[in-house]
GULUM-389964 format. One record per atom (N, C-alpha, C): residue in one letter; x, y, z. Coordinates in steps of 0.05 Angstrom, whole numbers, plus 5000, padded with zeros to 4 digits. Layout:
! GULUM-389964
AXYZ...
! end
This chain:
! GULUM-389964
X439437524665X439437294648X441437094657X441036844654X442936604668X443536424645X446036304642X446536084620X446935844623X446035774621X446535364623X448935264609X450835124632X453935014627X451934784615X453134554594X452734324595X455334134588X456034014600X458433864608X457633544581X459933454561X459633184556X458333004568X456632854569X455232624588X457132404591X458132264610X460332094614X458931834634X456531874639X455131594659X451631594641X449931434645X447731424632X445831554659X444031674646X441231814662X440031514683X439131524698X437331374712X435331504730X433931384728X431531444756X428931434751X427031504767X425431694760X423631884771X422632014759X422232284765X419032304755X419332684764X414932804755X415432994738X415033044725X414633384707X412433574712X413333814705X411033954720X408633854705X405534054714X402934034699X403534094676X401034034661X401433994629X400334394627X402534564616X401434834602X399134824597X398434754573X395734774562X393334784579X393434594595X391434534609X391434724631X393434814650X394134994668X392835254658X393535354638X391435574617X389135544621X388235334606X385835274614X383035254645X385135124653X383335114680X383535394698X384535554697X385235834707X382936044692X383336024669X380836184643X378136064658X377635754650X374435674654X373735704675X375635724694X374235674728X373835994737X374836194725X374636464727X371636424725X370536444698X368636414685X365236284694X366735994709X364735844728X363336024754X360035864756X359935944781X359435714802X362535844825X363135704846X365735754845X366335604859X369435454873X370535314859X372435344841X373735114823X376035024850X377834754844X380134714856X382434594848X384134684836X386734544804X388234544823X389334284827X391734234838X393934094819X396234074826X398734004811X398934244791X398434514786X397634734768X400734814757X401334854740X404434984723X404735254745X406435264759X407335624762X409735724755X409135664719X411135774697X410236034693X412236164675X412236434661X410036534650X408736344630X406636354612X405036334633X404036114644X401336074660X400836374684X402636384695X403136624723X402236864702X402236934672X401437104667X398337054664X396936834648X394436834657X393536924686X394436744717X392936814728X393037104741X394837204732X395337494744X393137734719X392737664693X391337784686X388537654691X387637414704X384437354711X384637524741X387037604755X386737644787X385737884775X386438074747X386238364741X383738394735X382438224724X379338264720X377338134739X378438174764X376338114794X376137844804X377737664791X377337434804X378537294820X378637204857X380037194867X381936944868X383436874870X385436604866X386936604883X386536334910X388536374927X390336144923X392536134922X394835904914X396035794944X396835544935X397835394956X399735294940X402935434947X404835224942X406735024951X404534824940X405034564950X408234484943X409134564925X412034434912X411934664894X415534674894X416334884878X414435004849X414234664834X413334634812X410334514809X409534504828X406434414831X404634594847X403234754844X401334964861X398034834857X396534904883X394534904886X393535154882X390535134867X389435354869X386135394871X385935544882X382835544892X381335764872X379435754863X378936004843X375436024851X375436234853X371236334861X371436424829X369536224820X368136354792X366536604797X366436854779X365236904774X362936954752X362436784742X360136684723X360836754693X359136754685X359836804645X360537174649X358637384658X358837554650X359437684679X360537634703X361637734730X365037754729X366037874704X368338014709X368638234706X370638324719X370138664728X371438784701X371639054697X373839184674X376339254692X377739224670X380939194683X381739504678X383839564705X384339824707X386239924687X387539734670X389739734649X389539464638X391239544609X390839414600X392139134607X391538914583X392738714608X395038534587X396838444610X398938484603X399138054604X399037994574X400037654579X402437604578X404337774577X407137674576X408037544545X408537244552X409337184521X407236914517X405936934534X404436694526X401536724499X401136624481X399536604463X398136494472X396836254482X395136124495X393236314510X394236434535X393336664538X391336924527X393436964511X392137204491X389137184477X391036894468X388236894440X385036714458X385736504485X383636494488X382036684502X383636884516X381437074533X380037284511X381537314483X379837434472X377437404471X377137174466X374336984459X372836974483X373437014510X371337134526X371537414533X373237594529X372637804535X372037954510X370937724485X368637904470X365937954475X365037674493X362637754503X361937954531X364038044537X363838204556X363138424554X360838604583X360438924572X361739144572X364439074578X366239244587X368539244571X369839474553X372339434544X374539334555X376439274533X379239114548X381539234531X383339184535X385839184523X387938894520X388638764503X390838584513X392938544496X395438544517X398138644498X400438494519X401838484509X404338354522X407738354515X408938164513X410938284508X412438314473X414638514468X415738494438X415238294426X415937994435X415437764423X413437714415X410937664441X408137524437X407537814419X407838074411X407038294392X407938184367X409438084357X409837964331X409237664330X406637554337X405437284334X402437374325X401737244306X399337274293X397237314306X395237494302X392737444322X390437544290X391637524273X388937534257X387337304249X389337124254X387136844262X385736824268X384536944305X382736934319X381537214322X382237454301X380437704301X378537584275X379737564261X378037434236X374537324238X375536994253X372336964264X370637104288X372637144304X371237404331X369737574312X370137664299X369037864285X366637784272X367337534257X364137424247X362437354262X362837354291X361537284308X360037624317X360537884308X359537934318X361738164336X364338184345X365638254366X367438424358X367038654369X367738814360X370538864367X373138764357X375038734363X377938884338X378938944355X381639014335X385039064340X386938984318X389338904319X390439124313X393539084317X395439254299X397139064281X395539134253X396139034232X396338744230X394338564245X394138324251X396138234273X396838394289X398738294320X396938484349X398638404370X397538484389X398438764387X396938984400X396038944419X392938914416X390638794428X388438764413X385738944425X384439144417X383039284434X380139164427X378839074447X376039024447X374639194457X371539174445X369439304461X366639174463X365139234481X362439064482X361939084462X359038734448X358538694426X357038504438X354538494416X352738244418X353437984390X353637744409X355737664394X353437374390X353737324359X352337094337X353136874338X352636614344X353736354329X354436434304X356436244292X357336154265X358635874270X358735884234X360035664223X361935664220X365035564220X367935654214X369035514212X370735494185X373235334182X375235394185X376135214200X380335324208X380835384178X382335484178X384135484152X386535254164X387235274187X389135084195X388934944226X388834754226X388134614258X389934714273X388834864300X389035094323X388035074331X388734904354X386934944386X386035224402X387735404404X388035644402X385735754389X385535794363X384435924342X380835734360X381335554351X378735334356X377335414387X379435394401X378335574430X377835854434X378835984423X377736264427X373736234411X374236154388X371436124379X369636094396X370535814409X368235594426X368035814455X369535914467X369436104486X368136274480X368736414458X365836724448X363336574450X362036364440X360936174430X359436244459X360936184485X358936204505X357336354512X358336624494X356536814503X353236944476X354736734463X353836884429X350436724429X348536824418X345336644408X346036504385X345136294381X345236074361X347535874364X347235714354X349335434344X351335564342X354635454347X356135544331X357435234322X359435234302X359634894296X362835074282X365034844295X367834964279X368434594262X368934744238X371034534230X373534634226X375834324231X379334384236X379234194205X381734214200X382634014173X384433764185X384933874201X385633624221X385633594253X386533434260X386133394292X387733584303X386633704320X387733834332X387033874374X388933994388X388333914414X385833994428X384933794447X381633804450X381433864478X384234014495X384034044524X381934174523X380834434508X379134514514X375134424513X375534174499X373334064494X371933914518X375433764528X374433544553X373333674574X375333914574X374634074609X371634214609X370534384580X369034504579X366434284586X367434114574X364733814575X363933814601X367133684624X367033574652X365633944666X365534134656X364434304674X360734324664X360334174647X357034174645X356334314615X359034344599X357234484570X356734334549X355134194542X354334114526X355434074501X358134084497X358534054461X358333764450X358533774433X358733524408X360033544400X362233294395X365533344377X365833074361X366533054330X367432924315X370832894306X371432774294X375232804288X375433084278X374633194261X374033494249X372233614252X371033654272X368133864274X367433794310X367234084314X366334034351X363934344341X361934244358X359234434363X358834464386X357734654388X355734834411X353334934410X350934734422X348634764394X347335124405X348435184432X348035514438X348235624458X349235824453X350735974474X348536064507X350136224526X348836334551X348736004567X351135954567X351235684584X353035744606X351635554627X353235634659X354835344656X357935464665X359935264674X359935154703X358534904712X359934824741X363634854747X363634884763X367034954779X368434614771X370134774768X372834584763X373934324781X373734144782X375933934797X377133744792X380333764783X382433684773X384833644793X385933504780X389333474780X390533454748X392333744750X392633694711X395133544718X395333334693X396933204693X400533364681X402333174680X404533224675X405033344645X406533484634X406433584609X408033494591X406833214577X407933114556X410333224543X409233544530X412033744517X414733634538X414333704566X416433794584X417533494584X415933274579X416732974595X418632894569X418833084546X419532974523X422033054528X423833234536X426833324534X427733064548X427132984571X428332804588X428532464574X426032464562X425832194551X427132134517X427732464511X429832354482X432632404497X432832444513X435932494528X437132124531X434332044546X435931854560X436031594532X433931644507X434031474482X436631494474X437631674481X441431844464X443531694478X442931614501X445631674529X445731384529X448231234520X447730944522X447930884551X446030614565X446330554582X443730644591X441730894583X440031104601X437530844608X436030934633X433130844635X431731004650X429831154644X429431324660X426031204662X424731384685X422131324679X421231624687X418331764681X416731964683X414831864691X413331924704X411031814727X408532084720X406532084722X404032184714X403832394704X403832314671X404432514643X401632554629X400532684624X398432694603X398332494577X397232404570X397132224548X396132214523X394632444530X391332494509X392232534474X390932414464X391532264437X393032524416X391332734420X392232974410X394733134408X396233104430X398833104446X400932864440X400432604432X402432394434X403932384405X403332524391X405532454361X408132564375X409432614392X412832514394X412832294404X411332084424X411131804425X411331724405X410331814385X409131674354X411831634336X412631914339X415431944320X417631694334X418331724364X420831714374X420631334364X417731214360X417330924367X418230914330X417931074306X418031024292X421131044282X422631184303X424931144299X427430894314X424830764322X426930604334X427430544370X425930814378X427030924409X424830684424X426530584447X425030454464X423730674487X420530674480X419530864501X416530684504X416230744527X413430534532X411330724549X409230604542X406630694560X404830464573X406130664600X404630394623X402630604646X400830454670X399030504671X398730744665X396230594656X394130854644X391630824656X391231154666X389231194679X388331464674X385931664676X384931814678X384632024701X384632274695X384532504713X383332754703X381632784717X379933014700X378532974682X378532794664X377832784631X380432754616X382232694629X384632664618X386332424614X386932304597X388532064604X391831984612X392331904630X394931984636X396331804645X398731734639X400231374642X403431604658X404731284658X407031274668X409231214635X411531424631X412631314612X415331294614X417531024607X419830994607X420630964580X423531024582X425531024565X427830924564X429230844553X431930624547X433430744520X435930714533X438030754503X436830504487X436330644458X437030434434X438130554420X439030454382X439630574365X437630674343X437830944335X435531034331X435931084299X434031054279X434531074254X431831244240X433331404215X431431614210X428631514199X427331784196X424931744188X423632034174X421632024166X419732304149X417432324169X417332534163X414332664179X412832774168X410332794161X408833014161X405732954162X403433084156X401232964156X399633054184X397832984188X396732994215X398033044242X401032854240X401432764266X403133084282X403733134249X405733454259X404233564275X401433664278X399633764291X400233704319X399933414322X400033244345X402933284360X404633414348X408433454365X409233654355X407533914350X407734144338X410734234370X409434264382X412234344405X414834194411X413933974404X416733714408X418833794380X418333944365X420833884348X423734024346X423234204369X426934224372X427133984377X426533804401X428033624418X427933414395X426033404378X425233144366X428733234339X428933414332X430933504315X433833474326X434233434349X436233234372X437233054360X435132894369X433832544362X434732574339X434232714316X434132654289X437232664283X438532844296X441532914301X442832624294X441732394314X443732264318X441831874316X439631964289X439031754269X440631654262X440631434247X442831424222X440331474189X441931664185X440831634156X440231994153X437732084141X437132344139X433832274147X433132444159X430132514176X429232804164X427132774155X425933014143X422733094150X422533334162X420333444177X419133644153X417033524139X414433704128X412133814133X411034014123X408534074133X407934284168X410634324166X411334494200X411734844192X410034934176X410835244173X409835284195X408235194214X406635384236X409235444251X411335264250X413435334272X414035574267X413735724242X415635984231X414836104257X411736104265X410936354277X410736274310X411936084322X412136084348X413236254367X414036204383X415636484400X418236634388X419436424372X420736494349X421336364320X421236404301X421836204283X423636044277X421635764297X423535554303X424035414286X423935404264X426035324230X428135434237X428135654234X429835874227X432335834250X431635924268X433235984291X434335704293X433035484305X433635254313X435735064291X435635194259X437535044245X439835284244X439335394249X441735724258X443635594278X441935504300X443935474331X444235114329X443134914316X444434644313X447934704291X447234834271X449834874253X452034924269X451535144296X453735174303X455134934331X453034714336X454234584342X455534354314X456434414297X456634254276X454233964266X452134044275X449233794260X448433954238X448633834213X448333864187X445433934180X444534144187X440434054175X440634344157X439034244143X437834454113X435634504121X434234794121X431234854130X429734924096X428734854095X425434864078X424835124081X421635134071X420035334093X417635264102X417834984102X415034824122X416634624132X419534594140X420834434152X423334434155X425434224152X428234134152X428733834145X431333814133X432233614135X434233554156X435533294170X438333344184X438633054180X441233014164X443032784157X444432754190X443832494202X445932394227X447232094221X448532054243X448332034266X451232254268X450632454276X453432654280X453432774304X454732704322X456032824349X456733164348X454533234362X454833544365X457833614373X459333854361X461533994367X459734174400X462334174414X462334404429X462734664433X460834814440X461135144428X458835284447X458635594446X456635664449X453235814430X451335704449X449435784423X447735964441X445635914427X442836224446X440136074450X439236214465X436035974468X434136144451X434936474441X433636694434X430636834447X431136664479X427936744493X427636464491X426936264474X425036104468X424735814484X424235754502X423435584519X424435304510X424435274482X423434894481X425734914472X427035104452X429835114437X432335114469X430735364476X433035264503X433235014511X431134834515X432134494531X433334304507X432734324481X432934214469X436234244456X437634564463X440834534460X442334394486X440434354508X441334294534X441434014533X439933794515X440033614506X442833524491X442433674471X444733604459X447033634467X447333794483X450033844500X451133594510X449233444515X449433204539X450333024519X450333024491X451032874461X454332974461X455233214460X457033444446X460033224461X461633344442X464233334448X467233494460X465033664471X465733954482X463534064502X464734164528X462334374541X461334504522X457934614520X455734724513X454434844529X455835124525X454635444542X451635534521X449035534545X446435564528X445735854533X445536064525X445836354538X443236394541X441836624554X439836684563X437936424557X438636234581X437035934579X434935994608X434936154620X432036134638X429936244633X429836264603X427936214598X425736024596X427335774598X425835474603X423835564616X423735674642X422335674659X419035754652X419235864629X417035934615X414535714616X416535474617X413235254611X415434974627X417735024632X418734704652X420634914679X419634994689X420935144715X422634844729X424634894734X426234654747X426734374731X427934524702X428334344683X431434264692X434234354702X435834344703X435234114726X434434274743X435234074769X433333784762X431333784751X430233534740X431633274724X433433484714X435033284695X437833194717X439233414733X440933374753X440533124762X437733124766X436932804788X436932644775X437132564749X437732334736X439632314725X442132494729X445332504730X446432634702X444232864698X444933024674X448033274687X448633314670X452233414668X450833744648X449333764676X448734114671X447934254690X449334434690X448534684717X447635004705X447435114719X446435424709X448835654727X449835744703X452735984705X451636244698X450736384734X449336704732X451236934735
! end
């Protein structure tokens, strides 16, 4: 395990820079292109923590993937589909690590499969919900089961039905595993969300030839036993990751930074949404498309930033941004209050919980709820040490504040980052961030 020094900030950020591929989509295109028949080809691909466990459990069920790494943080990858029902059975069970993304969408194709599976991963991803997506698997038909609504999840062949289904709560996740069983199932299946929720899996599934229909709340599949054409992309930059850098440099008087080809897609942009409602100068410039994806150039500038409330739809839309966005809120003037965010309880860790645990001890004042927090600012973090507890976004987001603090800020078991921003340190290094990593 390695800890991240973070030193007072004493000059402003400049430059600019790339962030890796967008997670989500890296997931994605690794799953569908297994699936396809042909040659998919994803370039600019995440080879984070999370994603390297997808493709190592698609290499486990026969599918070959040869990588080209192009840049530390950008890989090419070549993938031979093998079709809806051309995966092999895996010699063990398979192992996603901590990624949820992972988990819950391969369920949803390896229910239509004729071969049993196993999928389990690590302590953590074992205490994250999966009765979400056993729930409708099941009304579909799939014969699937949990321990006590967590992983590890044992499947077995099943002939699997369209249905009808309502989220109980908008989940891309939840929403994708469906639409994936869906490929293999007879009849219609039609999901409704209660709200918007992310549609990576709608665009890509579209651009490979499947046919759905999608409204603001309701995406269909009028029926299953559909062939995916192969994949060809460049996934764009990962909004989540482009967000540590761009509330850093809103904080750091003097900062201007710019991020160069980020994902954009409407589903994804409520921390744009928030940071503009607080005041932060952040802009979106060209905009263009990739894949089915829309994807701009975005800069940032010190302003003075003043609070604001959240909740509603848009939480959906910056469900991952709110450590960093809880930064930002640090150093409002006024009190900023986040509602409607219980889903955070159950992320990699309960980021309420934890994340108003490890701000206190840099002295930032926030009260947690149990669908949110408040945090009264503009208050200059004390210097001290805190924990990332495993958790990826909490780790960049004390690494942030450090760069605020009035004291060095030791981040302990912080490589974890690497989970979903591999070369987040040295990213920020190049725009003259006052942090190194102490092994």
């Amino acid at each position: 395990m390695a800890d991240l020094l973070v030193s007072p900030q004493q000059t402003p950020l400049r430059g600019t820079i790339r962030v890796p591929g967008d997670k989500s989509i890296s997931h994605r295109a690794v799953l569908f292109s297994a699936i396809a028949e042909g040659q998919s080809r994803v370039e600019g691909w995440l080879p984070a923590g999370d994603t390297l466990a997808t493709l190592e459990v698609m290499r486990a069920l026969g599918v070959p993937i040869t990588v080209s790494e192009d840049e530390p943080n950008a890989w090419s990858l070549t993938v031979e589909g093998q079709g809806l029902c051309g995966l092999q059975p895996p010699a063990a069970p398979l192992d996603c690590r901590n990624a949820g993304t992972c988990i819950r969408l391969l369920a949803g194709i390896l229910a239509g499969q004729p071969f049993p599976s196993v999928l389990d991963g690590s302590e953590q991803l074992r205490r994250r919900p999966m009765r979400r997506i056993v729930t409708p698997l099941q009304a579909m038909g799939a014969v699937i089961e949990s321990e006590d609504g967590h992983a590890p999840l044992t499947i077995n062949p099943a002939s699997l039905s369209g249905i009808r289904y309502r989220l109980p709560v908008a989940s891309a996740q939840v929403k994708s595993a469906v639409l994936l069983a869906a490929l293999y199932a007879r009849g219609a299946t039609r999901v409704r969300q209660p709200g918007p929720a992310r549609d990576h899996t709608e665009r890509m599934l579209t651009a490979m030839g499947v046919p759905l229909r999608a409204g603001r709340h309701w995406v269909r599949l009028p029926s299953g036993k559909r062939r995916l054409r192969p994949l060809q992309m460049v996934v764009p930059g990962d909004i989540s990751s482009a967000a540590f850098p761009l509330v850093a440099a809103t904080l750091l008087p003097g900062s201007a930074i710019r991020v160069e080809g980020v994902g954009v897609n409407p589903t994804r942009t409520g921390i744009l949404e928030l940071l503009a409602n607080m005041g932060a100068s952040v802009s979106v410039e060209a905009e263009r498309e990739s894949g089915g994806e829309p994807v701009a150039d975005l800069t940032a500038r010190f302003d003075e930033l003043h609070a604001t409330s959240v909740s509603g739809d848009v939480v959906v839309r910056a469900i991952d941004e709110f450590p960093i966005w809880a930064v930002a809120a640090s150093q409002a003037a006024g009190a900023s209050t986040l509602r409607d965010a219980v889903e955070l309880r159950v992320k990699e860790v309960d980021r309420i919980g934890v994340l108003a645990g490890e701000l206190r001890l840099l002295g930032i004042p926030i009260a947690e709820t149990a669908d949110g927090f408040t945090i009264h600012g503009p208050v200059r973090p004390r210097g001290g040490t805190v924990s990332s507890h495993g958790d990826h976004r909490l780790g960049m987001a004390l690494a942030v504040a450090g760069l605020m603090a009035t004291g060095p800020v030791r981040v302990l078991d912080a490589d974890c980052v690497s989970d979903s921003f591999p070369g987040f340190v040295e990213t920020m290094q190049a725009l003259g961030a006052s942090m190194s990593w102490e092994i």
